[in-house]
N, C-alpha and C positions, 0 to 999 in steps of 0.2 A: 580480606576475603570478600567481603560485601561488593568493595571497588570494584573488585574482580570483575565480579557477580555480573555489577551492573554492567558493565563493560562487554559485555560477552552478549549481555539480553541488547543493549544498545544497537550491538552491529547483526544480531541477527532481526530485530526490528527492523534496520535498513536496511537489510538484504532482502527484508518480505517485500518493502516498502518498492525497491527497486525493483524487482520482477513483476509486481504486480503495476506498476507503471509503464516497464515496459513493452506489454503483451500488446501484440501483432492481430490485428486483424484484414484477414483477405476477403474482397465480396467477389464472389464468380458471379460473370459478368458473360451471358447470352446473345452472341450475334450470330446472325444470318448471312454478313455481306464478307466476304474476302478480305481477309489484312490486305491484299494490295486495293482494295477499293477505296472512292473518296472519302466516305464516311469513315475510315481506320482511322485517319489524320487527328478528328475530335479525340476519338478512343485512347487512341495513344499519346497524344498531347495530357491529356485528362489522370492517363495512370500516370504518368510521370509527376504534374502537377499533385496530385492526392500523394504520393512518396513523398514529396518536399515536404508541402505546408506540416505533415503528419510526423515528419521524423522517420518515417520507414511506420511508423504504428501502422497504417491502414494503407492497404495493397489492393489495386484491381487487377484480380486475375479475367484475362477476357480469353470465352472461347469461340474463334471466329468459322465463319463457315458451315452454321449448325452441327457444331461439332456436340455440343449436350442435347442433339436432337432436332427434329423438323421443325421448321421454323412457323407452322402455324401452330405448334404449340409453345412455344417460347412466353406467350403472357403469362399461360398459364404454368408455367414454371418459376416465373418470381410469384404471379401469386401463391402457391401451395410452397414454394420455401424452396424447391429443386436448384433453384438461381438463385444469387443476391437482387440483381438488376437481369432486365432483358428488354434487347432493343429489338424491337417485332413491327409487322405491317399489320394495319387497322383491317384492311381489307382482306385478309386471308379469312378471317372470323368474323362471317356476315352477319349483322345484324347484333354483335354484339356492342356496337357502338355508334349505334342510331343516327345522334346528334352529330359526330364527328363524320359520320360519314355524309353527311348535307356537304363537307367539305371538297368533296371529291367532283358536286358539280360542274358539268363543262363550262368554259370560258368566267368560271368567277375569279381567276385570278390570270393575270398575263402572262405571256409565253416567254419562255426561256428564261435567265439567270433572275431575272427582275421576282419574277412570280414565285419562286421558290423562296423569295426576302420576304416579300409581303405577304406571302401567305402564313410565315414564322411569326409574322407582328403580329398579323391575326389573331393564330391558335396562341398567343402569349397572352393576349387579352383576355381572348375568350378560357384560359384555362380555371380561374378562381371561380366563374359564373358560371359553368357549364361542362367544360369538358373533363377536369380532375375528377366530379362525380363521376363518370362514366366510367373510368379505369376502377371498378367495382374489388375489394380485397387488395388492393395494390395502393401503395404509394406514388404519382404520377407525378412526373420529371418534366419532360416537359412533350409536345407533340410540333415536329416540325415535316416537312413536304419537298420531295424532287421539284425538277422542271413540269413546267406542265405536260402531258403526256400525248403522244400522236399515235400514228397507224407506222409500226413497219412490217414489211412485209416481204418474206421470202423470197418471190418471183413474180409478181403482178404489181404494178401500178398503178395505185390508187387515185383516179382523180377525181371521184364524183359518188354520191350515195348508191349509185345501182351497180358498182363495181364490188361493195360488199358483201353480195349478197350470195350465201354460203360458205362464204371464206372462214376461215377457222382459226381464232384468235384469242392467246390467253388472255383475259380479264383480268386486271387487278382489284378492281372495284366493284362491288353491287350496282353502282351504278351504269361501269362500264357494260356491265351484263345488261342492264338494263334497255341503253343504246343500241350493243348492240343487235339486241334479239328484233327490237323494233326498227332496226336498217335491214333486218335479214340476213344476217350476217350469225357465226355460232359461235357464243361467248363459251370456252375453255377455261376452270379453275384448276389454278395450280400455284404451287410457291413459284416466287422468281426464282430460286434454286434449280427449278426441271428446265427455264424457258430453252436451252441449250441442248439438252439430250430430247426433247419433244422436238425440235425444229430440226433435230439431225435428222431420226428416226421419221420426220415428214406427218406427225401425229397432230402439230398447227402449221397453216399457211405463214405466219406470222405473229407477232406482238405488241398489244397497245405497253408501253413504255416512256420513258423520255432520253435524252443520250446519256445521261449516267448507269443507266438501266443496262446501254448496250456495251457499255465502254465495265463496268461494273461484273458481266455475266458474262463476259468476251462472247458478245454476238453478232462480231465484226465475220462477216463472210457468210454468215446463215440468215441474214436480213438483206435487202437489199437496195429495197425503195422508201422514202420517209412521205407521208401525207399529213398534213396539219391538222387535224380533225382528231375532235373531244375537245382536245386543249384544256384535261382534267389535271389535278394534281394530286398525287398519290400518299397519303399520309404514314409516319412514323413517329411509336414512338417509344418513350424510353420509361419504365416503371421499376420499381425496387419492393419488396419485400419486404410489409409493415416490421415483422419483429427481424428483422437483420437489420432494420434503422434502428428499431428501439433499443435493441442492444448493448448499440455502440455506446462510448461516454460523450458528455457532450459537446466538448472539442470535436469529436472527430464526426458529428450529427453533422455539426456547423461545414465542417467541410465538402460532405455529402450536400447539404442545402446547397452549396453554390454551384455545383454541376445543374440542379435545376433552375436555374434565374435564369430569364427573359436573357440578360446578355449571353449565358452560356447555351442558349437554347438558339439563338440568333448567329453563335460563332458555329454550330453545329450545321445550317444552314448555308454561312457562306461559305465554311468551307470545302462542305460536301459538294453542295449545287450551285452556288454564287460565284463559280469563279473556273476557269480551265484552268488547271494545271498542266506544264509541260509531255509530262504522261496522258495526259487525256486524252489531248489536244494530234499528240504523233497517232496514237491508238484509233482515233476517228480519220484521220486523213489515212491512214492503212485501212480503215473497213470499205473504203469510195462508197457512200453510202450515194445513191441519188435521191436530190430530190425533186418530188410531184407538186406539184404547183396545181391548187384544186381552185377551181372557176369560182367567182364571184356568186353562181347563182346557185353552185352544191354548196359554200359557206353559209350562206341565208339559209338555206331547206334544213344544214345540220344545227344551227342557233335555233330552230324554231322546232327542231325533234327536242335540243336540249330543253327549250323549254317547258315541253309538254312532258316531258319522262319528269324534271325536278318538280314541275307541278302533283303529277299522282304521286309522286315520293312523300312530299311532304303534307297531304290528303294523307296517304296511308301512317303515317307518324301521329298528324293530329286525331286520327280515329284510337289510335292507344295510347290519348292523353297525355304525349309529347309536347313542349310549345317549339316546335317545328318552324311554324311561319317564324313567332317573333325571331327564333333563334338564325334562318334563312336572311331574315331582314338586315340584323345584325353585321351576319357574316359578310355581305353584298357593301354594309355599308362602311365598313372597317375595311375592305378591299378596296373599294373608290377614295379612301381617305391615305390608306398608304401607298397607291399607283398613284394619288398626287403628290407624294413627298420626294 
C-alpha cells in the first residue's frame, strides 16, 4: 500500500513538474509599419527564431499596422504594460528623446543604403552611454534608422531653397520642423500612417521621407518629384516592457537579450534599408518617381541652414543641462569612422 502510495505521489509530482515547465509565453509585439513592409522581414524572421530556440515556450505575437493603436503612442504602451515590446518612431514624441534626436541631423550620416548601416553602428555604440537611458520605464532593444531622407513632393519640383517656400510637408523630425520653418516652408506633424490619406485629400504638398517610406506607405503616384535635401535620417526603435522581461525564466530572458545585440540590431538595419528587395525595387520603378537635380549652390546654402538650425539645437539642450555638444561630437565622429569602413 505504501508502494502504491508513493507511486501515485511520484507521477503526480511529474505531472506538476511537467506543466509547470511547459508554460507558454506570448509577448504582443506593437508595430506601426505593414506586414508587407521591409521591416516585417526582421519581425518575422525573429518570431520564428524566438519559437525554435524556445521550444514553442515563448511566442511573438506581432500586431502590425497600429492595430493596438496609434503609432505615436506605441512607446508608451510597452512602457505602461498595454504591449510586451513596441517598435515606434523617436520623432513622433518631440522632445522626448533629446539626445537621440541630435541624430536626425542633416547630412551626418550618408545617403542611401550606406547611411542607414552606419548610422545602426552608430546608435549601437552609442546605446550603453547614452541612449538606453533615454528610453525612460522601458527596456531599450536597440535604435536603428531608414535612408537618409529628402523632399518628395506631389506636383512641383524642387530644385533650390526659394522653391520651398509655403509648401506643406509632413515632418518626421523636430528637426525637420526645424528646417523647415526656417526655409519657409510649413512643417505638418503627423504619423507616417496619415502620409497617404493627407496627400490624397491634398491637406500636404508632399513628404520629407526616404524610399522605403514611399515604397513602405504605397506613395507611389501621390508623390512625384524627389529633391536631395536634408539628407536626415529617421530613427527607430524597438523597447519592451521591464516586468514582461522580468517575468520570463531565464532561459527565455536570454533569448529575449539576443533580439537586442548590436548584430540583431545591424540585421534589422540591413534588411529593412541596406538592401532592395525584388518587391521594392518593381514598386519604385512603377511609382516613375522623377528626379530633381538641386544646383551646387542651393546644396551649400542647405549645409550651412543645417548648420545653423544643429547649432541652436544643441545651445538649447546644453541650457537644460544635456551634454549636447560632447554627445553631437561623438555622434559626427563615429559617423566619419564608419563611412570609412
Amino acid at each position: 500500500m505504501k508502494i502504491h502510495s508513493l507511486a501515485i505521489a511520484l507521477l503526480v509530482g511529474s505531472a506538476a513538474f511537467t506543466t509547470a515547465s511547459a508554460k507558454t509565453y506570448t509577448l504582443k509585439v506593437a508595430n506601426f509599419t505593414s506586414v508587407h513592409s521591409s521591416t516585417a522581414r526582421w519581425f518575422e524572421t525573429k518570431k520564428k527564431e524566438v519559437a525554435e530556440k524556445s521550444g514553442g515556450d515563448l511566442k511573438l505575437e506581432i500586431f502590425y499596422g497600429s492595430a493596438m493603436g496609434p503609432m505615436p503612442r506605441h512607446y508608451d504602451m510597452a512602457r505602461t504594460g498595454v504591449a510586451d515590446l513596441a517598435f515606434f518612431q523617436h520623432g513622433v514624441t518631440r522632445g522626448r528623446f533629446p539626445l537621440i534626436e541630435l541624430t536626425h541631423a542633416p547630412y551626418l550620416f550618408p545617403p542611401d543604403a550606406k547611411g542607414a548601416m552606419v548610422a545602426g553602428n552608430v546608435a549601437a555604440d552609442m546605446k550603453a552611454p547614452y541612449f538606453a537611458a533615454e528610453h525612460k520605464g522601458t527596456k531599450s532593444m536597440w535604435v536603428v534608422y531608414n535612408r537618409a531622407s529628402g523632399v518628395y513632393d506631389g506636383s512641383k519640383p524642387i530644385h533650390g531653397l526659394a522653391d520651398l517656400k509655403g509648401r506643406r510637408y509632413r515632418a518626421p523630425t523636430p528637426t525637420d520642423v526645424a528646417m523647415l520653418k526656417a526655409l519657409g516652408a510649413l512643417p505638418i506633424g503627423m504619423p507616417a500612417t496619415h502620409m497617404a490619406e493627407n496627400l490624397q485629400k491634398g491637406t500636404i504638398d508632399g513628404v520629407v521621407t526616404d524610399p522605403m517610406g514611399v515604397f513602405a506607405f504605397k506613395l507611389g503616384g501621390m508623390v512625384k518629384y524627389y529633391t536631395p535635401m536634408f539628407v536626415s535620417a529617421i530613427s527607430f526603435g524597438l523597447v519592451m516592457n521591464p516586468k514582461s522581461y522580468d517575468k520570463l525564466p531565464a532561459n527565455l530572458r536570454a533569448i529575449v537579450d539576443d533580439l537586442g545585440t548590436k548584430k540583431s540590431a545591424l540585421q534589422m538595419s540591413q534588411w529593412s534599408w541596406g538592401e532592395d528587395s525584388p518587391t521594392f525595387s518593381k514598386y519604385m520603378k512603377g511609382a516613375q518617381l522623377i528626379n530633381v537635380e538641386l544646383s551646387a549652390a542651393a546644396d551649400t546654402a542647405m549645409r550651412a541652414q543645417a548648420t545653423k538650425v544643429m547649432a541652436q539645437r544643441v545651445a538649447a539642450l546644453e541650457k537644460k543641462g544635456l551634454p549636447a555638444r560632447a554627445v553631437y561630437a561623438k555622434l559626427k565622429a563615429l559617423s566619419a569612422k564608419y563611412s570609412g569602413m
